[in-house]
C-alpha positions in Angstrom: -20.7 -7.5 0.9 -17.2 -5.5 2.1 -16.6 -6.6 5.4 -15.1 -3.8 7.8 -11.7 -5.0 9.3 -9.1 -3.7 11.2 -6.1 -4.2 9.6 -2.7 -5.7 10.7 0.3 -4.1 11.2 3.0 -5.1 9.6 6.7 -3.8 9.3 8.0 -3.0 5.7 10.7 -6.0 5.6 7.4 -8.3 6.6 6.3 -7.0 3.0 8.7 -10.0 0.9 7.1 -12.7 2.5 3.0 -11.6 1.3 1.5 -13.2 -0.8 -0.7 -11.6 -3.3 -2.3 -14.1 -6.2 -6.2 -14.4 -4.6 -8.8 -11.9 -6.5 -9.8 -9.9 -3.5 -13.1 -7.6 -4.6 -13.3 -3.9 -2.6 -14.0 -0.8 -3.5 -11.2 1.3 -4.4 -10.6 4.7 -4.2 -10.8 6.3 -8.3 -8.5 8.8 -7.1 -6.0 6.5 -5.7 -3.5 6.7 -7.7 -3.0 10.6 -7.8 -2.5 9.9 -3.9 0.2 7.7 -4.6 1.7 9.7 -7.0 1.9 12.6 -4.5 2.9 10.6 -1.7 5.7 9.4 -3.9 6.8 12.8 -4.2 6.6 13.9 -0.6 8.2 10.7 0.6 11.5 11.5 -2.1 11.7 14.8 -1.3 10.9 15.4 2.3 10.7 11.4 3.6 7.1 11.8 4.4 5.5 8.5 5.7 2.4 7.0 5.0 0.2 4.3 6.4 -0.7 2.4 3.8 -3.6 0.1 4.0 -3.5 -3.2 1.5 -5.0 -6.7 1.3 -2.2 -9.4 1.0 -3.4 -13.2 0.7 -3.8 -13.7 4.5 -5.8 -10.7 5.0 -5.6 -6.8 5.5 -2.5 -5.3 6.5 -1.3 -1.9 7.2 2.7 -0.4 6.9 4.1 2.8 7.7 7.0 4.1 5.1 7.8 5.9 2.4 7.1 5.6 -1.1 9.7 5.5 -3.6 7.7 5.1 -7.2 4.6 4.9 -8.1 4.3 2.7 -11.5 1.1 1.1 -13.8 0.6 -1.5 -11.4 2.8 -1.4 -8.5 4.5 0.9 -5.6 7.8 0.3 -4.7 9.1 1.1 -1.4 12.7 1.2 0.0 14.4 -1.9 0.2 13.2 -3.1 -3.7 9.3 -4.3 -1.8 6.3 -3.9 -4.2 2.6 -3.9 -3.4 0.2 -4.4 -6.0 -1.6 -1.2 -6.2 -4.7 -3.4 -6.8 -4.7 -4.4 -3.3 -4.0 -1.0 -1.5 -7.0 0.1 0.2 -6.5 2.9 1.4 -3.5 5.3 2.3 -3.2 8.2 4.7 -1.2 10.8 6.5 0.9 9.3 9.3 
């Protein structure tokens, strides 16, 4: 059963210090990563910010930034921080 939380905010540099090794089971968006890919091209070329929803170890957390790449298994954001896009959630529009 997917429980319905509200998730934490969290500021990007907070991003290092996650952990993310626990198998968390949601369902994910299948078009997910199309989103990413186009908020990875609005963020480079017009700095468009997203909230970007994503379960780290101690729960579910939610940034606002910019995406810099979008890869096979990860987003990088400014400042060298990955997320696991097999924890992101959900992302959105700020």
């Amino acid at each position: 059963m997917e429980e319905t939380l509200s998730p934490v905010k969290v500021e990007k540099e907070a991003i290092a210090s996650l952990s993310f090794k626990n198998h968390i089971s949601f369902d994910q968006d299948p078009t997910l990563v199309e989103k990413l890919k186009s908020a990875t091209k609005l963020g480079n070329l017009d700095k468009v910010k997203f909230h970007i929803d994503f379960y780290a170890d101690s729960g579910l957390k939610s940034v606002q930034t910019t995406i810099w790449a979008t890869g096979n298994k990860f987003i990088c954001l400014k400042g060298g921080l990955w997320i696991p896009i097999s924890k992101i959630v959900n992302i959105r529009f700020i």
